[in-house]
Steps between C-alpha positions, in 0.01 A plus 500: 500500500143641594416874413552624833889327536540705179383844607693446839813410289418789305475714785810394673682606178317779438623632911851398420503703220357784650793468777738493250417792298441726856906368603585585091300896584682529830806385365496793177363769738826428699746473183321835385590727856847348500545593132415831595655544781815358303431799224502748755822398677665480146377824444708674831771337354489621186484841662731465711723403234394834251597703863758375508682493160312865506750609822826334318431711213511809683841333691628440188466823350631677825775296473566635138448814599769509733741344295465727227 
């Protein structure tokens, strides 16, 4: 294998690897907005959730009330 073969083996490798670390970059910058985008839905729902347990307190302790 002459010098040159070499260096255009090397370079073929060298592209390929390039290609794969831009699809690996791509790939983590998408995993990274969908993560967030998953936080901020689970956040709503977490407030949602404190609202409402919040408003069956109050029903709960209107319903005492009325009782007593």
């Amino acid at each position: 294998m002459t010098i040159d073969e070499r260096l255009d083996k090397l370079t073929e490798r060298h592209e390929a690897l390039t290609q794969t670390v831009e699809l690996l970059v791509a790939e983590n910058r998408q995993a990274a907005e969908e993560n967030r985008q998953r936080d901020r839905r689970l956040r709503e729902i977490v407030e949602a959730i404190a609202s409402l347990a919040r408003v069956a307190e109050i029903h709960e302790q209107r319903i005492e009330r009325l009782e007593e």
